[in-house]
N, C-alpha and C positions, 0 to 999 in steps of 0.2 A: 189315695193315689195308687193306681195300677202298675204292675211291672208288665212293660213290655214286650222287655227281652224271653218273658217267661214260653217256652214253647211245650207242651202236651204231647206226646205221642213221639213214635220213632224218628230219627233225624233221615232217616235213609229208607225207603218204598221197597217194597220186600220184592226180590227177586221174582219176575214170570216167567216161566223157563220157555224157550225160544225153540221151536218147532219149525226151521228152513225149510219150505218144499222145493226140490228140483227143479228146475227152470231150464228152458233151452234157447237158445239164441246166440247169438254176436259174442256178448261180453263171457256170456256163460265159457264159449270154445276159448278165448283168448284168457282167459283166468286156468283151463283146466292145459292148455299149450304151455303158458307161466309155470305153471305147477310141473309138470311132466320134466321140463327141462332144469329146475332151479333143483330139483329134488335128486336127478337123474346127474345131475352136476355133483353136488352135496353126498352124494352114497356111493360115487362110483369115481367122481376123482383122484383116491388116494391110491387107485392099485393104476392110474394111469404111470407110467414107464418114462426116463428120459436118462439118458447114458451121458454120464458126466465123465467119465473116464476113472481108469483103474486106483480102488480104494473108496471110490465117492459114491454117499450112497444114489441110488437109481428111482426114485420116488422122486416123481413130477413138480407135486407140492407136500413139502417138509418143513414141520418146524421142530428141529435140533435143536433141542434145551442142552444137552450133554454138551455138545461140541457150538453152543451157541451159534446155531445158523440158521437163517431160514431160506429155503431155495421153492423158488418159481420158475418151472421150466429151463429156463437160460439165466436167468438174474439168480446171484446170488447175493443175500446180504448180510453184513458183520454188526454185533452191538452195534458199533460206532457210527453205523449207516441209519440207526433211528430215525432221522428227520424224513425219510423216504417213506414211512409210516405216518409220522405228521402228515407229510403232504399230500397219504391217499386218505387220511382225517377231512384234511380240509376239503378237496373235492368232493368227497362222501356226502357232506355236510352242504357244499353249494350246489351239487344235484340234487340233493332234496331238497332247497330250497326252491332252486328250479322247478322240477315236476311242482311243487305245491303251486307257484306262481304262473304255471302253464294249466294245471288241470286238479290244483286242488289236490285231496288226498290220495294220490297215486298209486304212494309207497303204502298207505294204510288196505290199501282195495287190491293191489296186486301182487305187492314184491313181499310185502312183512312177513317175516318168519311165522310168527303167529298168526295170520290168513292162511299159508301156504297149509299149517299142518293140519289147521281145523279144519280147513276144507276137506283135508283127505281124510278128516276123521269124521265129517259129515257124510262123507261118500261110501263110508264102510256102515255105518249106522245104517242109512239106507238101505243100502244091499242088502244086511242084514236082516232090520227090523220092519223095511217098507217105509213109502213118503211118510211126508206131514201126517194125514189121514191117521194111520194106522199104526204111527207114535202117538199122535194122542190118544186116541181108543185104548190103547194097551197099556199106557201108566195110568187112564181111568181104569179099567177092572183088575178083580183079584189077581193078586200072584198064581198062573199055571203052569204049569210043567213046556210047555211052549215058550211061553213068554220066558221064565229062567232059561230056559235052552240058549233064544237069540239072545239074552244079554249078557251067558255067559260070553257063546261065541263073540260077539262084538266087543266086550274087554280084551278077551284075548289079539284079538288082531291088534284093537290100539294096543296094549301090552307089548307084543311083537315091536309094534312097528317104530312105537316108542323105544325099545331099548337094541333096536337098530340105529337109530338116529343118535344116541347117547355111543351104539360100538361107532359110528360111523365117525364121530368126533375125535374119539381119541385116535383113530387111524390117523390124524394126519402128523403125530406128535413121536411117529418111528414108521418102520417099515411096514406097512398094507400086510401083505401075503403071508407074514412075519409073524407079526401080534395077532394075527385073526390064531393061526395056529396054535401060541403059544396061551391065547387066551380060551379055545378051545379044548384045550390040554391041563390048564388049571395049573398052567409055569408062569401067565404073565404076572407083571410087577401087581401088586396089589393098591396102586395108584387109581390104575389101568382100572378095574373094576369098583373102582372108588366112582370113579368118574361119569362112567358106565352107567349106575344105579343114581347118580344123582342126576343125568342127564334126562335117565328114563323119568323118572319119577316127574321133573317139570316137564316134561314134552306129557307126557301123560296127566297131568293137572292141567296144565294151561288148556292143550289145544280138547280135554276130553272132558273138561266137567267145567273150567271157569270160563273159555270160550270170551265169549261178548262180554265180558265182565273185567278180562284183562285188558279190552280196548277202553274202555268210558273210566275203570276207576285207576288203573295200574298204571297206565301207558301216559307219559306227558306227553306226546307230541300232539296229542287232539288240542292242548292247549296252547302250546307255541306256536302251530301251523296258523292257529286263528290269529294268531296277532304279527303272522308275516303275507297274511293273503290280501288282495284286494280286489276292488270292486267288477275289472277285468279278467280275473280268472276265472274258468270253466268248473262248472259244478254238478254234479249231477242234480237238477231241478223239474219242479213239477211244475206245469207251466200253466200258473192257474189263470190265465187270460182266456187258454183254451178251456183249460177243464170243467171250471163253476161258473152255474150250479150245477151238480153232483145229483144225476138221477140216474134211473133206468131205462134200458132200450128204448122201454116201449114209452113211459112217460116224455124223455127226451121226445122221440118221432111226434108223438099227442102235443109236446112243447110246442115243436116247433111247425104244426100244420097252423097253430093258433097265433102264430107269431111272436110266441113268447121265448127266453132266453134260454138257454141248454144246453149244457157243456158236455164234453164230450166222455167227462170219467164218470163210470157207472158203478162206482163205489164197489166196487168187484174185492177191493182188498187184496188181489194176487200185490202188488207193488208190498206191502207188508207180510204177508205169507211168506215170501220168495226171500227175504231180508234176515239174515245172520247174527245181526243185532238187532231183530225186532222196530224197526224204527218204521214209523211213519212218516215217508217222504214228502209225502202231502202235505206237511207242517213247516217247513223251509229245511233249512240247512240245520243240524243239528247234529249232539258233541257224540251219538252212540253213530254214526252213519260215515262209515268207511270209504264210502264213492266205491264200491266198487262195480255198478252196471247192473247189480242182477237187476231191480229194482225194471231197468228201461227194458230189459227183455221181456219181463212177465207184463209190463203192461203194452209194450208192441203185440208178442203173443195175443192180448184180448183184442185189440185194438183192429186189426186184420180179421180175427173170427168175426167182428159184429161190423166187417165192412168200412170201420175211420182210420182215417189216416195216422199213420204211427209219429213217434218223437214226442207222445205229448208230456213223458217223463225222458229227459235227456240229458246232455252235458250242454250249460248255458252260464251265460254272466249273469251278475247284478246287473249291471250296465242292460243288457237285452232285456230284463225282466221291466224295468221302469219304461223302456221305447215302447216294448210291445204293448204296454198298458195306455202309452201316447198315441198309439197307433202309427209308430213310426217303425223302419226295417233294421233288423238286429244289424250291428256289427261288431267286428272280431280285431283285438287285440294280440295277437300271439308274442309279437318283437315291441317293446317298450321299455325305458328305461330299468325297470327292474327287473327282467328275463337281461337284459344285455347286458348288464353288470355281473349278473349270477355266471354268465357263460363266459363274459370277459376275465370272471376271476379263476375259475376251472380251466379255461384255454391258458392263462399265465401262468400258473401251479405245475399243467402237468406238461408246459413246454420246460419251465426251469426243473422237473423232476426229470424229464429227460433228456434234454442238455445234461445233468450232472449223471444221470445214469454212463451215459454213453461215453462219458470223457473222464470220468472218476477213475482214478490210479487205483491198480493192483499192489501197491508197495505202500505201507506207509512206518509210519517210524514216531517214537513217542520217548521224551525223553525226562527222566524224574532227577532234581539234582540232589546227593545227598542233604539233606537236614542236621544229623548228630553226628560226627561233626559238619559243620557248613564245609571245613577246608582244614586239612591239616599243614603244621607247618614242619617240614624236613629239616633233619641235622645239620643240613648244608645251607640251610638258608631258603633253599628253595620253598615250592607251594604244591598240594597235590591236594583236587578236585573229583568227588566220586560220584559218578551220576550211573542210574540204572536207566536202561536201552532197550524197549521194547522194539524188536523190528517185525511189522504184521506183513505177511504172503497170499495174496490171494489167489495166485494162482501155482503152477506148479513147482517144483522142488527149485531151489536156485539158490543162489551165492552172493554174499554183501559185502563190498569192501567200506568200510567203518571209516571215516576220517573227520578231521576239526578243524572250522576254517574261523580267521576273524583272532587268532593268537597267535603271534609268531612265535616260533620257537619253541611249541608244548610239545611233550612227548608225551602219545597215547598207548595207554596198554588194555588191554579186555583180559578177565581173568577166564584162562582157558583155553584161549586162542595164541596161537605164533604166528610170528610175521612170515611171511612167505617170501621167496629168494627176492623179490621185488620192493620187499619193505612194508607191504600190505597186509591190512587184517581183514580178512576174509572170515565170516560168520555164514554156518549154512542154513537155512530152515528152511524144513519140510514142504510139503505140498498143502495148502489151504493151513497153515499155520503159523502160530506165534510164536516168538523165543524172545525170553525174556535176558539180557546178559550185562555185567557191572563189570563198565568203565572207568579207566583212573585218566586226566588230564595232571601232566606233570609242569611245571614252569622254573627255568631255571633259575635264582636270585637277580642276572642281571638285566634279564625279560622279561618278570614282574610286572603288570600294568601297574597304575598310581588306583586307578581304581576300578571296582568292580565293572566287568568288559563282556558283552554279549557274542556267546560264539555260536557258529551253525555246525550242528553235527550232522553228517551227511551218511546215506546210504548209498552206495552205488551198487547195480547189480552189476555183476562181469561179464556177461555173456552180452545185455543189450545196452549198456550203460545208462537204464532211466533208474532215476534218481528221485529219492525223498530225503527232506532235509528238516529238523526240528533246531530251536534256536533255544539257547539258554544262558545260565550266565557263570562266569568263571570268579571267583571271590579271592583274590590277593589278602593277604594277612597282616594287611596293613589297617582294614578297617575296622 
């Protein structure tokens, strides 16, 4: 009796290293316009400027670990305001669901960090080293003083360009014009060029030697996307109704005087040349192919040289692939129950993110009731309740008058505070700040509730009277 399960030989097909030729077309400018912008975004939005007023720092976009904040332009937000984060989660999360259900791998072929940088690392290789052609030629012959020349050059740029993208990160975690300086100067925090060096080091791994290898074996989304896509969404496809069978010019024309069959792809291979991950589009849909277009350029490019009509690698359905084999005329899904849910749930998200943006108080107030003791009991008989009183500011310097509503007759103190000719206790804090301060509620023996009695502690500002109020509870010493 045989074992089956027994398998022989490596479990994994050994790496063909993937030699992209340049390609020009459509998809080509709109990946390198993506690129231009997403990157020109990414390296230069930290020294963008935005005047928050006197004291606050002036960097557009900031995340303050120090003083815990993070600012967007005009939005500022506190810890507390985390679910604002959530809720650019979830949107994040149903646009890509989206684009996948509209056009398949999108975000794999356009947006992903990892296309963005390999491509610009393909683009320096080239420049450097020359197309497809003359990278192959040149890892087949000896090491010459040429050849070491361009590969020093071409590490160096990625090197660069790599541990630009690593400085370009940690700018957004302090001041831009700041850190560059003091990182330049060999002052900044030693965090700073933690950071720095491990950033470079994966932007220069991934996008400069693992490439295509981070998308098929690292990357899960190749495997989720397939199990949220369907048979209506756009792929890029070869559209083998037109193509096969698969000859040349000249035999095709020979085909077709004699009346015989003849497609119109002439096995040219640019559609695999031109390919980042090496893939074979000719073979259907497959888990190494990014969607991202080069693929329909380089074989539009042939397709126009030898006079046939282009599309015959393009963005199609399942749905269109089985009519046109009917000999029936394609059509298009774009609005169906699963694109209208994706957008109906991103349109609900970022209306209630901003509904609560826009009407979220600058004032809030937090209140912790003592524990050790819950409640003391005074010589007089009385009760006296100690709770600590966070009151948070988000905007500028102002005034709290502190009060207790829901028990008659308590008498409240703040230690540190006096009452003002009015009777009031006034608490000041800062501009964009917290103060934390420990209150006593007092109750005199014959104002005592019977039992334990929920009261609202109230913030009032003095100057516009909006109000925040936290509720908690008062513990008599009877129980």
């Amino acid at each position: 009796m045989t074992d089956d399960t027994f398998i022989e030989g490596p479990l994994y097909e050994k790496r063909k290293k993937v030699y992209p030729q340049s390609v020009h077309g459509r998809f080509r400018r709109i990946k390198w316009a993506i690129l231009c912008v997403t990157l020109g975004i990414y390296y230069l939005l930290p020294f963008v400027r935005w005047d928050r007023g006197y004291g606050q720092p002036s960097q557009a976009v900031l995340v303050d670990f120090p003083h815990r904040r993070f600012y967007f332009f005009f939005i500022e937000l506190w810890p507390q305001e985390v679910y604002y984060f959530t809720g650019l989660l979830i949107i994040a999360a149903m646009t890509l669901f989206l684009m996948n259900a509209v056009a398949g791998r999108l975000w794999c072929g356009y947006l992903c960090p990892q296309t963005v940088w390999t491509d610009l690392f393909y683009a320096i290789e080239r420049w450097v080293e020359g197309d497809r052609r003359e990278r192959m030629q040149a890892d087949k012959r000896y090491w010459t003083l040429d050849h070491i020349r361009k590969v020093v050059t071409k590490h160096f740029f990625w090197i660069m360009i790599a541990w630009w993208t690593g400085g370009a990160w940690v700018l957004y975690f302090d001041d831009a014009p700041t850190l560059v300086k003091e990182l330049a100067t060999f002052q900044a925090p030693f965090i700073a060029y933690l950071w720095i060096g491990i950033l470079t080091a994966t932007t220069y791994l991934f996008a400069g030697h693992a490439r295509e290898q981070t998308c098929i074996y690292m990357c899960p989304w190749p495997r989720i996307q397939a199990a949220l896509t369907d048979e209506w969404a756009l792929n890029v496809t070869y559209r083998r109704d037109r193509g096969e069978p698969r000859m040349s010019v000249k035999k095709a024309d020979a085909a077709r005087i004699h009346g015989a069959a003849a497609g119109d792809c002439v096995d040219c291979h640019q559609c695999i040349n031109v390919c980042p991950t090496g893939v074979d589009i000719r073979h259907g849909i497959q888990l190494g192919c990014i969607q991202c277009g080069l693929c329909i350029d380089a074989c539009d490019n042939v397709m126009t040289e030898i006079g046939r009509p282009t599309g015959l690698i393009g963005y199609d359905t399942d749905i269109n692939m089985q009519r046109r084999q009917e000999g029936k005329p394609p059509i298009y899904r774009i609005i169906r129950a699963r694109t209208l849910i994706y957008t109906v749930a991103i349109a609900i998200v970022g209306s209630i993110m901003l509904y609560a943006l826009a009407n979220r108080s600058t004032v809030s107030i937090n209140v912790l009731h003592e524990r050790n003791p819950l409640f003391v009991q005074l010589s007089d008989g009385g009760v006296r309740n100690d709770y600590t009183v966070r009151l948070l500011n988000k905007g500028a310097a102002r005034s709290f008058a502190i009060g207790v509503e829901g028990l008659p007759g308590a008498t409240v103190r703040i230690a540190g505070v006096h009452r003002q000719a009015d009777g009031r206790l006034v608490v000041e804090v800062g501009q964009d700040q917290t103060r934390e301060v420990r209150m006593s509620v007092q109750v005199e023996p014959a104002q005592l509730p019977k039992a334990a009695t929920i009261i609202e502690i109230t913030s009032t500002e003095t100057a516009s009277g909006q109000t925040a109020n936290a509720r908690d509870h008062f513990v008599p010493a009877d129980l």
